[in-house]
Backbone as XML, in Angstrom:
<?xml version="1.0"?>
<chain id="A" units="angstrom">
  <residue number="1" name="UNK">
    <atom name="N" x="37.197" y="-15.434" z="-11.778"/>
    <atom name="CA" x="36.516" y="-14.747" z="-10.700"/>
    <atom name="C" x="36.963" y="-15.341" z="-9.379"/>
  </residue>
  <residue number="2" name="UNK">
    <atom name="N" x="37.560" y="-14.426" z="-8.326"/>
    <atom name="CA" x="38.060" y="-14.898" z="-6.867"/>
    <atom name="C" x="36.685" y="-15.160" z="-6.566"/>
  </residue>
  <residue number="3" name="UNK">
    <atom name="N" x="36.992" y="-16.385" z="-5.273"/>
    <atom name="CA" x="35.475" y="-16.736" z="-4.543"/>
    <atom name="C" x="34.947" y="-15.773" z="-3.574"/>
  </residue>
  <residue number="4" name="UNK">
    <atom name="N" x="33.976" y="-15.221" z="-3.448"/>
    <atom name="CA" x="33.221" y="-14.390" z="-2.699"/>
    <atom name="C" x="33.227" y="-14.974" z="-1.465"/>
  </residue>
  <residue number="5" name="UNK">
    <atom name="N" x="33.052" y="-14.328" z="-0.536"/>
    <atom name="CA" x="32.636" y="-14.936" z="0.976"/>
    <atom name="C" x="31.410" y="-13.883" z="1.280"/>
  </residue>
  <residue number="6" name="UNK">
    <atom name="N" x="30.794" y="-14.648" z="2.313"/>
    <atom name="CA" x="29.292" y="-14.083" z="2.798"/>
    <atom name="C" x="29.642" y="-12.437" z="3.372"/>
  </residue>
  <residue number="7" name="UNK">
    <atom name="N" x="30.865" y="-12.209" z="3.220"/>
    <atom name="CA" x="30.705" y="-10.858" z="3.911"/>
    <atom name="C" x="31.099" y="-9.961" z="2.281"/>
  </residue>
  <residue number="8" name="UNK">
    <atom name="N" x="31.469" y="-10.141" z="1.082"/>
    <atom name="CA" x="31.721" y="-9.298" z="-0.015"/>
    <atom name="C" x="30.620" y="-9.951" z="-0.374"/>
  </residue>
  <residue number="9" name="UNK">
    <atom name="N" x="29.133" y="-10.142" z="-0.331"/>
    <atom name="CA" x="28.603" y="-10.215" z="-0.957"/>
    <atom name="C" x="27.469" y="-9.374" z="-0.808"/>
  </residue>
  <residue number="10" name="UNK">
    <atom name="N" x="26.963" y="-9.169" z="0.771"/>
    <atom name="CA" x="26.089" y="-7.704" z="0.506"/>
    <atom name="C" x="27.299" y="-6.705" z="0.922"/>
  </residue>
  <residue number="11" name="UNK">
    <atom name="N" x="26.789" y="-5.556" z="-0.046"/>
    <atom name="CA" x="28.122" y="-4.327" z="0.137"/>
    <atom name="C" x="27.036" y="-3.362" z="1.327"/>
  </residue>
  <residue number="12" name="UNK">
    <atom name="N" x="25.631" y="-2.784" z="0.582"/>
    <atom name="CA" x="25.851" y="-1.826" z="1.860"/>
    <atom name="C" x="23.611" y="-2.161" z="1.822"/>
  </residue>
  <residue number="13" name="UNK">
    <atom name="N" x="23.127" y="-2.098" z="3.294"/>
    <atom name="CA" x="21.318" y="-1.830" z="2.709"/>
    <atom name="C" x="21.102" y="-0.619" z="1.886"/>
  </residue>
  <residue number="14" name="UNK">
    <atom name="N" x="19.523" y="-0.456" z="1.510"/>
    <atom name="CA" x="19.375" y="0.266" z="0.355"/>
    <atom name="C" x="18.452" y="1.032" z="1.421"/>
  </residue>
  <residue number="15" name="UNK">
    <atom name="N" x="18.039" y="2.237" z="1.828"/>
    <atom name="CA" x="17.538" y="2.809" z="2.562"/>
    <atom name="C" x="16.224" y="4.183" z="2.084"/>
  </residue>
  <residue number="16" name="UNK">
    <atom name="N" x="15.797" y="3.945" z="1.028"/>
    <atom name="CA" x="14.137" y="4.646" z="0.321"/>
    <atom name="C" x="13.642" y="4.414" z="1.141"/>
  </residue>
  <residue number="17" name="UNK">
    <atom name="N" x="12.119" y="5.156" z="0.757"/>
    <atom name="CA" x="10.672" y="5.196" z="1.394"/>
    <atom name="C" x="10.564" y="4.079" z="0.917"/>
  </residue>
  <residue number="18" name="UNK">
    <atom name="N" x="10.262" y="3.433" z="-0.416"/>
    <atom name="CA" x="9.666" y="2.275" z="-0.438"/>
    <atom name="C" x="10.318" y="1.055" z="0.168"/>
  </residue>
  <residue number="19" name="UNK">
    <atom name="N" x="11.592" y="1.030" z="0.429"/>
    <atom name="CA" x="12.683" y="0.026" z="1.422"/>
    <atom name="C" x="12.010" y="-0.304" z="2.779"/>
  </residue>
  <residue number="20" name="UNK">
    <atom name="N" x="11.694" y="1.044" z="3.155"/>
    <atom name="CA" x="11.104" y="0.983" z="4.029"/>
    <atom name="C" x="10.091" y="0.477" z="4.430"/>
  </residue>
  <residue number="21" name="UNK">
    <atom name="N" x="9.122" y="1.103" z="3.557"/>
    <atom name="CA" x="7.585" y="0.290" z="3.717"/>
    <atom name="C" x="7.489" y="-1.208" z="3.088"/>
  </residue>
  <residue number="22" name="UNK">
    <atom name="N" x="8.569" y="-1.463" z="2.589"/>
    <atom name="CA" x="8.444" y="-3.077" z="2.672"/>
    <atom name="C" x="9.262" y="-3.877" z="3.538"/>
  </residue>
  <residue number="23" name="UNK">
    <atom name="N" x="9.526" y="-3.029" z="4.769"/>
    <atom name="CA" x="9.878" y="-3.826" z="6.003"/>
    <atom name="C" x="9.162" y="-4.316" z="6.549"/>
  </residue>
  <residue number="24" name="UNK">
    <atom name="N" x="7.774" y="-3.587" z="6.973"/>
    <atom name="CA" x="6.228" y="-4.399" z="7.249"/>
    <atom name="C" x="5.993" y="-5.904" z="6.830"/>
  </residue>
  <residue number="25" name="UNK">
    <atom name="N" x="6.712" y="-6.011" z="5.893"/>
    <atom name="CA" x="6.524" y="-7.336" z="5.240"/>
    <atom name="C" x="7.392" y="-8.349" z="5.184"/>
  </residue>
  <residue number="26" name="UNK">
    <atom name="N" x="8.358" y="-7.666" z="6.203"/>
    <atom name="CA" x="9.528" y="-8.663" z="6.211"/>
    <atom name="C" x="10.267" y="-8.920" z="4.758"/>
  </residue>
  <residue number="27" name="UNK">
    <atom name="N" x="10.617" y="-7.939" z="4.159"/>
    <atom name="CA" x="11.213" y="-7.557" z="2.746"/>
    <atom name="C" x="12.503" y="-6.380" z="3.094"/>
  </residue>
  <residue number="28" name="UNK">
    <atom name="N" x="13.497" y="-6.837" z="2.986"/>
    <atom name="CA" x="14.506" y="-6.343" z="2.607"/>
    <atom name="C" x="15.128" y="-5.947" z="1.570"/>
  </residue>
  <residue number="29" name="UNK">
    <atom name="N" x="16.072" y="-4.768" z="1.460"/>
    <atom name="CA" x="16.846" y="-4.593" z="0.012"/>
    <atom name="C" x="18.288" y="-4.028" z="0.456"/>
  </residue>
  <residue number="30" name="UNK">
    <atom name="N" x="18.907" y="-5.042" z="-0.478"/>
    <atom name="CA" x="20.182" y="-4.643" z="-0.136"/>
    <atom name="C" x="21.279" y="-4.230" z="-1.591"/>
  </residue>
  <residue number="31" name="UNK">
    <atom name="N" x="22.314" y="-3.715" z="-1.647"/>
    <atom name="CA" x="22.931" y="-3.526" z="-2.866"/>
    <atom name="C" x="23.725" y="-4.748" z="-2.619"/>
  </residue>
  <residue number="32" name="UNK">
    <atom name="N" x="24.168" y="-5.637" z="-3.701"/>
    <atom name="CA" x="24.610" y="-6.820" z="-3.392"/>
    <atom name="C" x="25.858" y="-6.494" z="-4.489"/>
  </residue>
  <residue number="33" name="UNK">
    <atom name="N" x="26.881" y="-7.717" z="-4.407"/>
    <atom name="CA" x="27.874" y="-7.501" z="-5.511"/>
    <atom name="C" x="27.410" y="-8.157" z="-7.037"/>
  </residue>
  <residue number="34" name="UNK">
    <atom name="N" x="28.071" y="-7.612" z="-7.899"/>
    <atom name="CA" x="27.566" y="-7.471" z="-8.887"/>
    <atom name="C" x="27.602" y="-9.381" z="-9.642"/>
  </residue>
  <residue number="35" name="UNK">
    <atom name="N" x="28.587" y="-10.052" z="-9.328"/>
    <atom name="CA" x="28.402" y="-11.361" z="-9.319"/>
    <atom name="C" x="27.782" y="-12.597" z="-8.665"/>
  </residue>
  <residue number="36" name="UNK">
    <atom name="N" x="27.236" y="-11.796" z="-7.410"/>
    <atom name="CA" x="26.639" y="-12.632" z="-6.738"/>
    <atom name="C" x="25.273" y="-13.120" z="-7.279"/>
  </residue>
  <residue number="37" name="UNK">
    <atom name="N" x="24.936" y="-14.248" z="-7.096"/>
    <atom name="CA" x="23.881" y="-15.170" z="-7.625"/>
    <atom name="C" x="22.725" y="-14.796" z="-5.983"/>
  </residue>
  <residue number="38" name="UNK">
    <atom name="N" x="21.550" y="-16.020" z="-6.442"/>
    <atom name="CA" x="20.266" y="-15.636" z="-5.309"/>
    <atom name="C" x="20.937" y="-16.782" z="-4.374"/>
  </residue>
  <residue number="39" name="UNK">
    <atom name="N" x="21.478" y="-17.874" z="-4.581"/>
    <atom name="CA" x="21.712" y="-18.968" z="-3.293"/>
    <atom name="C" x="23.176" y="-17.887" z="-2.809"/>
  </residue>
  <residue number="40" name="UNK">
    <atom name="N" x="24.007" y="-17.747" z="-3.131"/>
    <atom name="CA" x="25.022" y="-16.736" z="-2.306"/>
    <atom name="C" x="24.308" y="-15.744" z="-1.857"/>
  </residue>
  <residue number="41" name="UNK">
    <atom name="N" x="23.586" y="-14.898" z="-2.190"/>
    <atom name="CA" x="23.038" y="-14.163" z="-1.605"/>
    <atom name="C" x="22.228" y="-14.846" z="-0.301"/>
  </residue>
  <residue number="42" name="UNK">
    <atom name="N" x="21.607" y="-15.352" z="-0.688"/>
    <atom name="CA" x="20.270" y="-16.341" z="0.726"/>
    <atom name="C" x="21.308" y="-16.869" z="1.748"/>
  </residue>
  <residue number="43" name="UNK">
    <atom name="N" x="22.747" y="-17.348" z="1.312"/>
    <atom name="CA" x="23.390" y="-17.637" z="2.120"/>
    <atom name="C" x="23.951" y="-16.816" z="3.083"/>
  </residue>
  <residue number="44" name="UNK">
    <atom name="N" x="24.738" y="-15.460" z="2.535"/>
    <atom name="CA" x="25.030" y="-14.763" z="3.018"/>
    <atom name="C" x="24.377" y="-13.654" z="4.114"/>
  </residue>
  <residue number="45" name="UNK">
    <atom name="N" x="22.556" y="-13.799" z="3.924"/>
    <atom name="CA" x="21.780" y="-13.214" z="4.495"/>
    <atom name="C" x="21.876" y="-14.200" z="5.985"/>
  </residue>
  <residue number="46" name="UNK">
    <atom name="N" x="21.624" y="-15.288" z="5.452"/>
    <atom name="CA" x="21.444" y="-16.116" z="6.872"/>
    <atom name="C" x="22.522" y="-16.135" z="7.700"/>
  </residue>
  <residue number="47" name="UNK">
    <atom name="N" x="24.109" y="-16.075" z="7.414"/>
    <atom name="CA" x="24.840" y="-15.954" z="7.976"/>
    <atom name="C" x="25.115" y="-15.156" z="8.815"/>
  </residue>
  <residue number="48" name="UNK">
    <atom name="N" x="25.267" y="-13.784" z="7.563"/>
    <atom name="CA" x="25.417" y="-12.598" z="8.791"/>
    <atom name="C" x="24.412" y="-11.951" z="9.679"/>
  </residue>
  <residue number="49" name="UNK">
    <atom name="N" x="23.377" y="-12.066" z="9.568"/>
    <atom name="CA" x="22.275" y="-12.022" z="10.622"/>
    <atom name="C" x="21.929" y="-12.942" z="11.452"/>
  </residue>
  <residue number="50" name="UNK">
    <atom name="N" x="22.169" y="-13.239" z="12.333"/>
    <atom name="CA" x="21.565" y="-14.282" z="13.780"/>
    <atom name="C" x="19.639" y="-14.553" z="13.665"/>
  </residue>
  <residue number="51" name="UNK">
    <atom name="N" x="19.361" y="-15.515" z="13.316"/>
    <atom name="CA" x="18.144" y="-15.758" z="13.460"/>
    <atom name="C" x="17.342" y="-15.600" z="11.848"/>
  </residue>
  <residue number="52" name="UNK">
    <atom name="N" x="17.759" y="-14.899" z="10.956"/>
    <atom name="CA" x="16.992" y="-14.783" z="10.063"/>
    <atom name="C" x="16.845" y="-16.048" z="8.770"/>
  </residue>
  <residue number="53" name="UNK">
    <atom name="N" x="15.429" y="-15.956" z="8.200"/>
    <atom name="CA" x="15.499" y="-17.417" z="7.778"/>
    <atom name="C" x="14.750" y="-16.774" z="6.120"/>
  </residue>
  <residue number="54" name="UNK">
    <atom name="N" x="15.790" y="-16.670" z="5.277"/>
    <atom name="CA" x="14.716" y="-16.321" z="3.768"/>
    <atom name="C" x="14.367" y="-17.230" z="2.976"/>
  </residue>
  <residue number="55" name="UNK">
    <atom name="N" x="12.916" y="-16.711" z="2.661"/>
    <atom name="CA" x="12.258" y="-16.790" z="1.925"/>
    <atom name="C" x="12.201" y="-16.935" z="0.398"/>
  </residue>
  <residue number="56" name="UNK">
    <atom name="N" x="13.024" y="-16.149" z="0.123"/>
    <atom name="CA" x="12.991" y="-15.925" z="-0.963"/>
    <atom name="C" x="13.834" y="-14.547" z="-1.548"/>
  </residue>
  <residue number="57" name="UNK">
    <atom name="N" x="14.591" y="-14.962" z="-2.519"/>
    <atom name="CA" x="15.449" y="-13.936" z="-3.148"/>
    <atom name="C" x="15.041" y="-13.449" z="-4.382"/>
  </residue>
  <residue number="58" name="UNK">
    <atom name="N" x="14.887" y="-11.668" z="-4.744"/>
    <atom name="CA" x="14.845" y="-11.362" z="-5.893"/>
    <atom name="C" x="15.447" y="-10.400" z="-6.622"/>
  </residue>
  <residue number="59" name="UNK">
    <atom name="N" x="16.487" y="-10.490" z="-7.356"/>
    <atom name="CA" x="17.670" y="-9.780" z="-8.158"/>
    <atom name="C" x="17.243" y="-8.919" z="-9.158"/>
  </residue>
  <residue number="60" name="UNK">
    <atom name="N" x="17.951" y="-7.644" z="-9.374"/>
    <atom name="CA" x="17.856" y="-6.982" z="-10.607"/>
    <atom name="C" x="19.086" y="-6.156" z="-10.926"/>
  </residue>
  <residue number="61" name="UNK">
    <atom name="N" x="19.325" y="-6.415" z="-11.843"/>
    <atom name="CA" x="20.778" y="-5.350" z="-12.291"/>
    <atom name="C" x="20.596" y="-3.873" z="-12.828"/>
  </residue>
  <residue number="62" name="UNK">
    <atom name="N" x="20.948" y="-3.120" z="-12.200"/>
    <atom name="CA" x="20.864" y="-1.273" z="-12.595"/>
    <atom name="C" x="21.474" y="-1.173" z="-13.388"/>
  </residue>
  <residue number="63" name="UNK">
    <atom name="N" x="21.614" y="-0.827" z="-14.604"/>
    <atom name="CA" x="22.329" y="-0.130" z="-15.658"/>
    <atom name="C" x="22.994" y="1.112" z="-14.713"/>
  </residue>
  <residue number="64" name="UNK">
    <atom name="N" x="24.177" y="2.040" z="-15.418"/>
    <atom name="CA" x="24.413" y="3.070" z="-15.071"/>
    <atom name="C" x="24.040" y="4.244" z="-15.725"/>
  </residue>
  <residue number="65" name="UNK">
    <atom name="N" x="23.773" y="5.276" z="-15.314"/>
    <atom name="CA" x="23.145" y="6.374" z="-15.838"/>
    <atom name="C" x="24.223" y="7.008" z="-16.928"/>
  </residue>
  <residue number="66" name="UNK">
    <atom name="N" x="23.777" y="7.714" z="-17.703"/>
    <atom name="CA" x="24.384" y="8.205" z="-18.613"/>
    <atom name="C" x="24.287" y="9.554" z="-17.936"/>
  </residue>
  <residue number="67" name="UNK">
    <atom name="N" x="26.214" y="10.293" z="-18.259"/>
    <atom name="CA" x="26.166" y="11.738" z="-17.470"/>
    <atom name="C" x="26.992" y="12.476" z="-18.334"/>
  </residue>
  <residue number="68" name="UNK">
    <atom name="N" x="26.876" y="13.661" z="-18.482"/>
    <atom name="CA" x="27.808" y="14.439" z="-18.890"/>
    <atom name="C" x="28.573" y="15.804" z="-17.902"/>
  </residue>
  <residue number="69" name="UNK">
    <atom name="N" x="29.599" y="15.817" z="-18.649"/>
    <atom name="CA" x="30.591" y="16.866" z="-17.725"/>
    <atom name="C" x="31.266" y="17.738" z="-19.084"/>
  </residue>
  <residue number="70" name="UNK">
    <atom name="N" x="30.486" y="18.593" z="-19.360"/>
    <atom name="CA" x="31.120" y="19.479" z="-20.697"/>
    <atom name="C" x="30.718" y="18.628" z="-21.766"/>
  </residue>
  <residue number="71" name="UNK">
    <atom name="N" x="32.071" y="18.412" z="-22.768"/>
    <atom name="CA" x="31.457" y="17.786" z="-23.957"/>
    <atom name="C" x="32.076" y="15.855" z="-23.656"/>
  </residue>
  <residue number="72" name="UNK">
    <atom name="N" x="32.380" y="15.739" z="-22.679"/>
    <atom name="CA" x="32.743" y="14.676" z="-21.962"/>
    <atom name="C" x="31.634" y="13.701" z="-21.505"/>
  </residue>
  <residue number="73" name="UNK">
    <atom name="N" x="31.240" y="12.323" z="-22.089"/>
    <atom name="CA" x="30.086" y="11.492" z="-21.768"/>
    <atom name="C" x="30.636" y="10.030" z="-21.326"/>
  </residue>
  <residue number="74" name="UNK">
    <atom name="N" x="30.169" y="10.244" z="-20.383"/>
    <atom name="CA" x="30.378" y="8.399" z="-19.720"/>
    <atom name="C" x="29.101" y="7.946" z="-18.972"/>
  </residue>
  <residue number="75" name="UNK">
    <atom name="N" x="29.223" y="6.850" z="-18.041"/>
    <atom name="CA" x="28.600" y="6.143" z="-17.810"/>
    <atom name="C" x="28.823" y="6.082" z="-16.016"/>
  </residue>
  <residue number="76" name="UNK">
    <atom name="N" x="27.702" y="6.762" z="-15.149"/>
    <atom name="CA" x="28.046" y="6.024" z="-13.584"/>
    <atom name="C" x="28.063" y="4.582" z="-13.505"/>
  </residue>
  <residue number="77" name="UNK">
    <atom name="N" x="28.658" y="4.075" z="-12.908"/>
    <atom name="CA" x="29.167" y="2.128" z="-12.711"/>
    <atom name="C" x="27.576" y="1.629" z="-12.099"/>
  </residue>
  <residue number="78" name="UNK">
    <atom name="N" x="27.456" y="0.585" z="-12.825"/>
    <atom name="CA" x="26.247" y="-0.212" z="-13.195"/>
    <atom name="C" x="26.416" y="-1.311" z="-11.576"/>
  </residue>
  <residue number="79" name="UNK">
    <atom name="N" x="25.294" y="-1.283" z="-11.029"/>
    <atom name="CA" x="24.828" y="-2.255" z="-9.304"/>
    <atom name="C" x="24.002" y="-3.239" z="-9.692"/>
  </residue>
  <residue number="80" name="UNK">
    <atom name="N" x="23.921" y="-3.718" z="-8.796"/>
    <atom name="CA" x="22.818" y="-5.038" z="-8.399"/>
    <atom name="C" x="22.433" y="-4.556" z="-6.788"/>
  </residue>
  <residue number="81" name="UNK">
    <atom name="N" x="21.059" y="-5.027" z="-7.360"/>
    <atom name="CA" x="19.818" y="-5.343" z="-5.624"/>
    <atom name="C" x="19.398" y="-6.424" z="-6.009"/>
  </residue>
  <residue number="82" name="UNK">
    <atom name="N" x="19.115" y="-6.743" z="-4.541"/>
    <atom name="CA" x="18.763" y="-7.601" z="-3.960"/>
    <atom name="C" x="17.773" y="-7.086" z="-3.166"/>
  </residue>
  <residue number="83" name="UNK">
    <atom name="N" x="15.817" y="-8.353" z="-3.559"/>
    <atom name="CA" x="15.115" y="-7.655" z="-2.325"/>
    <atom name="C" x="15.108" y="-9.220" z="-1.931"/>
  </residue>
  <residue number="84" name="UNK">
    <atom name="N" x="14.700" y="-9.396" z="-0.279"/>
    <atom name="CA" x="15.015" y="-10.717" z="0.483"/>
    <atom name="C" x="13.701" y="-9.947" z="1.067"/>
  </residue>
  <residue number="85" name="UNK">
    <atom name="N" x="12.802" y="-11.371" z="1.330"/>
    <atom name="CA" x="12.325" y="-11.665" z="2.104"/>
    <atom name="C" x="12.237" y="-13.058" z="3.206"/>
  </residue>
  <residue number="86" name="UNK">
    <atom name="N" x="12.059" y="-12.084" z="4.168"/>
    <atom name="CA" x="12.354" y="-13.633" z="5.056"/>
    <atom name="C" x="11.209" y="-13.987" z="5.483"/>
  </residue>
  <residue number="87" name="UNK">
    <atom name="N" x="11.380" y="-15.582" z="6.331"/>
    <atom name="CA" x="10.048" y="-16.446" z="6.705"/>
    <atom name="C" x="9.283" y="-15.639" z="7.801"/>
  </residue>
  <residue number="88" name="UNK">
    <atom name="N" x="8.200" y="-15.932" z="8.163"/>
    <atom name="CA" x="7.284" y="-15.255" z="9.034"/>
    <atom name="C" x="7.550" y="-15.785" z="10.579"/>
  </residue>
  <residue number="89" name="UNK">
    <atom name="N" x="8.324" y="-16.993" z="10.612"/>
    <atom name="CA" x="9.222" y="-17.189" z="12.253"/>
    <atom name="C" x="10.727" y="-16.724" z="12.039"/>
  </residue>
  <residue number="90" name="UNK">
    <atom name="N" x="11.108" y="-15.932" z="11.615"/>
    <atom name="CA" x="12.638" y="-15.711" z="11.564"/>
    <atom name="C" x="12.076" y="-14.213" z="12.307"/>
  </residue>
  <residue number="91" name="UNK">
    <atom name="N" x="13.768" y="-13.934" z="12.531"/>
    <atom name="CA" x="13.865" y="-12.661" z="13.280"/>
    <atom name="C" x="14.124" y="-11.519" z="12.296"/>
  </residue>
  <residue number="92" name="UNK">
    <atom name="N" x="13.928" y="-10.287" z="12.809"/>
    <atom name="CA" x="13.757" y="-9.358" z="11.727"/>
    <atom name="C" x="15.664" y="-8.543" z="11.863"/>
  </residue>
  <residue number="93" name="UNK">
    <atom name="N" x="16.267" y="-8.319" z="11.012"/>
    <atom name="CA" x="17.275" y="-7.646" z="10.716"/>
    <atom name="C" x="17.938" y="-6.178" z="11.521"/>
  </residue>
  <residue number="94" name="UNK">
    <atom name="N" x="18.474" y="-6.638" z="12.580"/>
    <atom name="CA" x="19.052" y="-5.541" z="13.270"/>
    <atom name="C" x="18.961" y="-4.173" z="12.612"/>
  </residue>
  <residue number="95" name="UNK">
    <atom name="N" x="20.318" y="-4.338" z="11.575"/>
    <atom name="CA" x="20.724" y="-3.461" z="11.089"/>
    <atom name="C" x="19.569" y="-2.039" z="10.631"/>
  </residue>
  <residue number="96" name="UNK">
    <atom name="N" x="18.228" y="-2.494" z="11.049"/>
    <atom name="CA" x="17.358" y="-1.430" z="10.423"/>
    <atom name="C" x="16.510" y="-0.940" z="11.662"/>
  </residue>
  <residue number="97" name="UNK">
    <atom name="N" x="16.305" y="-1.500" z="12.948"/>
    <atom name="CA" x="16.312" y="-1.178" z="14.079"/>
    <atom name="C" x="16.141" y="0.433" z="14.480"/>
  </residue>
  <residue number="98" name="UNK">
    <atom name="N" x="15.169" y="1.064" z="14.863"/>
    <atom name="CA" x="15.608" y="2.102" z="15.370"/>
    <atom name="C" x="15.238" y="3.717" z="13.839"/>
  </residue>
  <residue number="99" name="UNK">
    <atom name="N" x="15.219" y="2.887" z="12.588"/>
    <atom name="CA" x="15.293" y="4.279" z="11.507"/>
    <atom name="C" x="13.606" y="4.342" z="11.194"/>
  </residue>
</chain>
């Protein structure tokens, strides 16, 4: 496995109603790479955001859905999230600003 750096490790935020309503709480979710661990992740949060300080990291791996196309069956490619919450003096995450 090549070494990850803080920027291949979150790929893109996760943007639901419930994403949302756990911004109130200073809870984030992000799709993360599929090897990344919770200290790369915590790292990578603090880095690329200015000011933010987490709390706490919590991981889960998505299976991929099972699909068909005729008599043709595969599998959509299997993710990881990440929900982060950060401390109650850290700053809250640009990137969500404004939605």
């Amino acid at each position: 496995m090549a070494a990850l750096t803080h920027y291949d490790v979150i790929l893109k935020p996760v943007l639901t109603e419930k994403s949302m309503a756990m911004m109130e709480q200073k809870e984030y979710t992000f799709l993360v790479h599929p090897d990344a661990n919770k200290t790369m992740i915590k790292e990578a949060v603090e880095k690329c955001f200015d000011g933010a300080k987490v709390e706490r990291v919590n991981t889960m791996n998505i299976r991929g859905k099972k699909k068909r196309r005729g008599r043709a069956e595969g599998f959509t490619a299997a993710s990881k999230k990440a929900i982060v919450k950060l401390t109650a003096d850290s700053k809250d995450i640009e990137i969500y600003q404004g939605l």
